[in-house]
C-alpha positions as CSV (number, residue, x, y, z in Angstrom):
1,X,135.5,121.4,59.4
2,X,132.2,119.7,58.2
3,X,129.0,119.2,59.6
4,X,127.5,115.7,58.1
5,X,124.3,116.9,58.9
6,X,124.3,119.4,56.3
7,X,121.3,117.8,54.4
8,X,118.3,119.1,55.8
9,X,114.6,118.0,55.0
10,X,112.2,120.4,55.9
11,X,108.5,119.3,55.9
12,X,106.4,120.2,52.8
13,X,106.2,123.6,52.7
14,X,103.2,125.6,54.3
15,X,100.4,127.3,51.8
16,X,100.8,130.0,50.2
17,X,97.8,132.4,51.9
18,X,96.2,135.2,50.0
19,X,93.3,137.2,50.4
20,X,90.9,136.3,53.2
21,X,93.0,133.9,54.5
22,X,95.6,135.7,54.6
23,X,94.1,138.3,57.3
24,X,94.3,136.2,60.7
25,X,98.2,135.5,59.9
26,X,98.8,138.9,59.5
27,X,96.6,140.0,62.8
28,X,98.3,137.1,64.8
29,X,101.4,138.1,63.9
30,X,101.1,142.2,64.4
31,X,99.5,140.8,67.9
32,X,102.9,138.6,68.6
33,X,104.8,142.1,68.1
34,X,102.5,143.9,70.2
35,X,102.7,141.6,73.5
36,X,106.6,141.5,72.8
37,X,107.0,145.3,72.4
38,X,104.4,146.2,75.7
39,X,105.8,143.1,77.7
40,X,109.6,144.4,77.1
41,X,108.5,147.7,78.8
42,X,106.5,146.4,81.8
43,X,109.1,143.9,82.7
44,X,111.7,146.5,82.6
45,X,109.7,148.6,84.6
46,X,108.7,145.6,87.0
47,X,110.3,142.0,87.0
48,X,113.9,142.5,85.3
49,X,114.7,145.6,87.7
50,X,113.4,143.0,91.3
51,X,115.6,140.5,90.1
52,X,118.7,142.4,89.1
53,X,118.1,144.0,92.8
54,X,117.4,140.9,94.7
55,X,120.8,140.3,97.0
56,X,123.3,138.1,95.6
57,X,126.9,138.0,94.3
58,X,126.9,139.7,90.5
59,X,127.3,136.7,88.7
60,X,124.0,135.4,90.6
61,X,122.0,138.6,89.6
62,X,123.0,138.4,85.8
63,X,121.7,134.6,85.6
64,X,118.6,135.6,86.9
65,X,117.8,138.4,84.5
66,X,119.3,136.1,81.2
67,X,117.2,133.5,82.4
68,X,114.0,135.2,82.8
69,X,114.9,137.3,79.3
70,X,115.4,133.3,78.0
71,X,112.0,132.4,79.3
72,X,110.1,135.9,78.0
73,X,111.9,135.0,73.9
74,X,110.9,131.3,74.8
75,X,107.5,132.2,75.0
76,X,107.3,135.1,72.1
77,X,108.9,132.4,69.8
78,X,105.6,130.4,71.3
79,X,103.0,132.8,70.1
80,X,105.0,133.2,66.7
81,X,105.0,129.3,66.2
82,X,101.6,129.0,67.1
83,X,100.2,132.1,65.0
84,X,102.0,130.3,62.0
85,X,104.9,133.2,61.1
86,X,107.6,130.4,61.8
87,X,108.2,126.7,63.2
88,X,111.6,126.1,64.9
89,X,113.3,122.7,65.1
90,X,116.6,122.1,66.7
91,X,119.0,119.3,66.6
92,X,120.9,120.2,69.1
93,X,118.9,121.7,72.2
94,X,120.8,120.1,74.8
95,X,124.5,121.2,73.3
96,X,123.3,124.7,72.8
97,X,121.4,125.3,76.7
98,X,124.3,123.9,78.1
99,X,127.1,125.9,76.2
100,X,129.1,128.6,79.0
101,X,130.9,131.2,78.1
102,X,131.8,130.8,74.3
103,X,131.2,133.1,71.8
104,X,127.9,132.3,69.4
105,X,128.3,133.0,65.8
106,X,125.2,132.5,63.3
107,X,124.2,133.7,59.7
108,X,121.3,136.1,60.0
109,X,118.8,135.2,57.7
110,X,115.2,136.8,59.4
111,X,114.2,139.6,61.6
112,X,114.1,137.3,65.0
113,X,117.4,135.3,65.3
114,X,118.8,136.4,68.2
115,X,114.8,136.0,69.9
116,X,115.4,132.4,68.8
117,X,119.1,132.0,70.0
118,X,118.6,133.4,73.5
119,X,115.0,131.4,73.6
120,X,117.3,128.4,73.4
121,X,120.0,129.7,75.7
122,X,119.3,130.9,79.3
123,X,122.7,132.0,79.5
124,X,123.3,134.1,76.4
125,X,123.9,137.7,75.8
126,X,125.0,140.0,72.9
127,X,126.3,143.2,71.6
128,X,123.7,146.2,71.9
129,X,123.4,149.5,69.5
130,X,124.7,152.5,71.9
131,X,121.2,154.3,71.5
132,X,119.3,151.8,74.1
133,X,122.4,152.5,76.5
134,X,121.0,156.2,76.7
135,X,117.3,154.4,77.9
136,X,117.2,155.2,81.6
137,X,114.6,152.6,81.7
138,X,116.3,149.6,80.4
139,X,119.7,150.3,80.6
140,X,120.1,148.7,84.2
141,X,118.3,146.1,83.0
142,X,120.9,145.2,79.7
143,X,123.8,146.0,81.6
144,X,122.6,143.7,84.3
145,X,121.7,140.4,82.0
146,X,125.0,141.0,80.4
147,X,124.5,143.0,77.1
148,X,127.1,144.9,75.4
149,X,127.2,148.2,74.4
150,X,128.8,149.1,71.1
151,X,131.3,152.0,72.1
152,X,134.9,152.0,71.0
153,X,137.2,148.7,70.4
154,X,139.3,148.8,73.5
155,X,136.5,149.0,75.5
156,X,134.3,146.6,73.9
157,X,136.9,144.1,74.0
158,X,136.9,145.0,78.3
159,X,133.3,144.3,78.2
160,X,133.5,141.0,76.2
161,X,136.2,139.8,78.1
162,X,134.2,140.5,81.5
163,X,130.5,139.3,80.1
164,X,132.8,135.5,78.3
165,X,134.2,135.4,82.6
166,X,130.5,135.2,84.1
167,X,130.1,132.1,81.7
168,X,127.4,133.9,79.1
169,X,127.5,132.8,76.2
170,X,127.8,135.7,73.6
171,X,125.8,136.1,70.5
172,X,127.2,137.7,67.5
173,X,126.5,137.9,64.0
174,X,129.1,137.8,61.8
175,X,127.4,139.6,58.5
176,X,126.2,142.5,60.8
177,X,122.8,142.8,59.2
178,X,120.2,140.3,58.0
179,X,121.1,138.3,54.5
180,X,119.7,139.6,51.5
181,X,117.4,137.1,49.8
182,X,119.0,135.8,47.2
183,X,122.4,135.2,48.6
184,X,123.8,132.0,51.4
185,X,125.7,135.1,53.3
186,X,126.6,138.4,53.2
187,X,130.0,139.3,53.7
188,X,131.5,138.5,57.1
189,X,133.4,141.1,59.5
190,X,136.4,140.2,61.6
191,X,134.7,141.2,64.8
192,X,133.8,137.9,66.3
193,X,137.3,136.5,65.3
194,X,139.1,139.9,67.0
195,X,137.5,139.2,70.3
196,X,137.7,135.2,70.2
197,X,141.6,135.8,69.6
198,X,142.0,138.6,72.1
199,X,139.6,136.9,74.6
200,X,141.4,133.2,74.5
201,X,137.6,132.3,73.8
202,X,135.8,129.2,71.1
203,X,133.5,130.0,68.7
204,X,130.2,128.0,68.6
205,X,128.9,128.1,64.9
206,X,125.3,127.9,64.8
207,X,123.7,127.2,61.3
208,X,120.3,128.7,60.8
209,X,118.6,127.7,58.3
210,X,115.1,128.3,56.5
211,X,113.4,126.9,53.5
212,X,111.2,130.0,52.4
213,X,112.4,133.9,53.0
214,X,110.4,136.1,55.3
215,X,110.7,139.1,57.5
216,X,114.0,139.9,55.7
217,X,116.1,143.0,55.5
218,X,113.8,144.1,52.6
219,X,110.8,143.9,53.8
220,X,109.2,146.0,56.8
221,X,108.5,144.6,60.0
222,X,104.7,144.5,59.4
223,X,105.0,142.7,56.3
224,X,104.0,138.9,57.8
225,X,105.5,136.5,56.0
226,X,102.4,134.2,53.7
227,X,104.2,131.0,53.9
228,X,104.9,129.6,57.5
229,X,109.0,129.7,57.7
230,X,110.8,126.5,58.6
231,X,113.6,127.2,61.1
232,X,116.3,124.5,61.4
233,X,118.8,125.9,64.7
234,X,121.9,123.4,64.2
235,X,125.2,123.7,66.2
236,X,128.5,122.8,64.3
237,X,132.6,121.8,65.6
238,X,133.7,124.7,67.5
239,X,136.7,126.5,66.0
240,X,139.1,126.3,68.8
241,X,140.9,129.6,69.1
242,X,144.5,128.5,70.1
243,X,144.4,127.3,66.3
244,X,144.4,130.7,65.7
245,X,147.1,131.3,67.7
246,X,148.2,134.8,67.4
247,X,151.2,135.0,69.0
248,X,152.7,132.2,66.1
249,X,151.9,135.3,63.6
250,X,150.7,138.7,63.3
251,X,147.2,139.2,65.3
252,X,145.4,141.1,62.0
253,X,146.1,138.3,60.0
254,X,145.2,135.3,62.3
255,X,141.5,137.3,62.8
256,X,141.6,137.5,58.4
257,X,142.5,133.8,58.7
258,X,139.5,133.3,60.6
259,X,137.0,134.9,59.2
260,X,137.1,133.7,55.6
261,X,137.6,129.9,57.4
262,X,134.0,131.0,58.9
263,X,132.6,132.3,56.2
264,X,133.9,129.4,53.4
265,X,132.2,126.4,56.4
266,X,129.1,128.6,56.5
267,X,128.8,128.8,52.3
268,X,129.6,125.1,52.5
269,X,126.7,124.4,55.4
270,X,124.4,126.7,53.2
271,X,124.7,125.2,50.0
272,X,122.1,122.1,51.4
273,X,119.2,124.7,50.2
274,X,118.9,126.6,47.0
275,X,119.0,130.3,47.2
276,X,115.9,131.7,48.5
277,X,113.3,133.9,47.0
278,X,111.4,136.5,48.4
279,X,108.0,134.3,48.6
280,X,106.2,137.5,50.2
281,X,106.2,139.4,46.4
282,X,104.9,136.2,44.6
C-alpha cells in the first residue's frame, strides 16, 4: 500500500527570524493562543451548550456542536497561518470533509494536529484525557460533539463503537505523543488497530507532513517556532479492516499485524523528507 504522491515539494523555506524581527511572530502567536484558550471557554459557556440543547434527534445535536468546533479550529488555524507559525496545504480537502464514520490515523509531528484535522473535518471527533471529563463546564459540551473519554478498554471500545454509528469520523494518533525531532515516527500502539478490528471499521491514514520542526514535544508551548512551518495534510488507501479479519486468526495478533503494516507505510510515506532538526535552537 503506496501513496505515489509521496514526493512533496514544499516552497522555499521561510526566514529564519532573530532579534527584532523576531518579536511580532512571537506576539502574534502568544495572541493566536490567547483567543483559542478564552474563545474555548466562552463558547462552552455560551454557543456549544444552545446548540447541543436546541431540539433535535441526538445524531442532529452532535453535528451541530462538531461542526461549529470545525468552524472555531478552522478559523484558529486562520489566525496561526496568517501570524506566520504555520501554512497548511491539502491535497485532498474534498476526500477528507466528506469522510463518515472511519477511524483517522495520523503521525503527530507538532503541538496542533488534531486543530488542523478537525479544521478540515466538520464531522470528526477523538479520544479525550479523563481529567476534562471531571470539567463541569465542558463536559456536556465533549460528550455532546462526540469526544471520548479515556476510561477502561471495555468501555472505550462501547464509546467508539457508538461515536463510528453517528458517522464521526474518529481521530487517533497512533504514536500517542508528538514525534521527537529527529526521528520519521515514534513507536506505534495497537489501539487504533484494537478498535478498527473490534468496531468492523476502515482506517483513513493521513500523512502529515512538515519541512522544518516547531512546537514539538520538546519545546514549551510559548516557544513560537522562527521559521514559518509548511504543513502538507495528505490522505492515503484506507486499510480495509475485513483484511484484518480476526476471526481467520487470533484477534491480538491480527491488531500486531496491523500495527507494524501502519507503522512500516507511514516510515515509507516519511522517508520523502530528511529527518528534521530542531530549527528553534539554531
Amino acid at each position: 500500500m503506496t501513496n505515489k504522491n509521496s514526493a512533496v515539494e514544499f516552497p522555499e523555506p521561510a526566514p529564519y527570524l532573530t532579534g527584532l524581527a523576531y518579536v511580532p511572530r512571537w506576539i502574534g502567536g502568544t495572541l493566536c493562543y490567547v483567543v483559542f484558550g478564552l474563545g474555548g471557554l466562552l463558547s462552552s459557556l455560551t454557543v456549544l451548550p444552545i446548540l447541543r440543547l436546541w431540539p433535535g434527534t441526538k445524531q442532529q445535536r452532535i453535528a451541530r456542536v462538531q461542526k461549529a468546533v470545525h468552524i472555531m479550529f478552522k478559523g484558529f488555524v486562520w489566525m496561526l497561518s496568517a501570524t506566520g507559525v504555520i501554512k497548511v496545504s491539502t491535497k485532498t480537502l474534498p476526500s477528507l470533509s466528506e469522510a463518515k464514520g472511519v477511524i483517522v490515523v495520523a503521525n503527530h509531528p507538532t503541538l496542533v494536529d488534531v486543530v488542523v484535522l478537525i479544521s478540515l473535518m466538520p464531522n470528526a471527533g477523538c479520544i479525550v484525557k479523563q481529567g476534562l471529563w471531571r470539567n463541569p463546564f465542558i463536559r456536556g459540551v465533549l460528550a455532546s460533539a462526540g469526544y471520548i473519554p479515556n476510561r477502561g478498554a471495555d468501555l472505550l471500545l462501547k464509546d467508539c463503537q457508538q461515536v463510528l454509528a453517528t458517522d464521526t469520523n474518529l481521530i487517533i494518533f497512533p504514536e500517542g505523543t508528538r514525534t521527537l525531532v529527529g526521528a520519521k515516527t515514534n513507536p506505534f500502539a495497537r489501539g487504533a488497530a484494537n478498535i478498527a478490528l473490534r468496531t468492523q471499521t476502515d482506517i483513513m491514514p493521513v500523512i502529515l507532513r512538515i519541512d522544518v520542526a516547531g512546537l514539538t514535544k520538546q519545546q514549551p508551548w510559548y516557544e513560537l517556532p522562527r521559521q514559518t512551518i509548511n504543513m502538507s495534510v495528505e490522505m492515503g488507501a484506507p486499510f480495509e479492516y475485513l483484511r484484518y479479519d480476526a476471526s481467520q486468526n487470533n484477534e491480538a495478533k491480527m491488531a500486531r499485524v496491523l500495527t507494524r503494516e501502519l507503522h512500516q507505510y507511514y516510515a515509507e510515506q516519511l522517508t520523502a523528507l530528511p529527518p528534521l532538526r530542531n530549527m528553534s535552537k539554531h
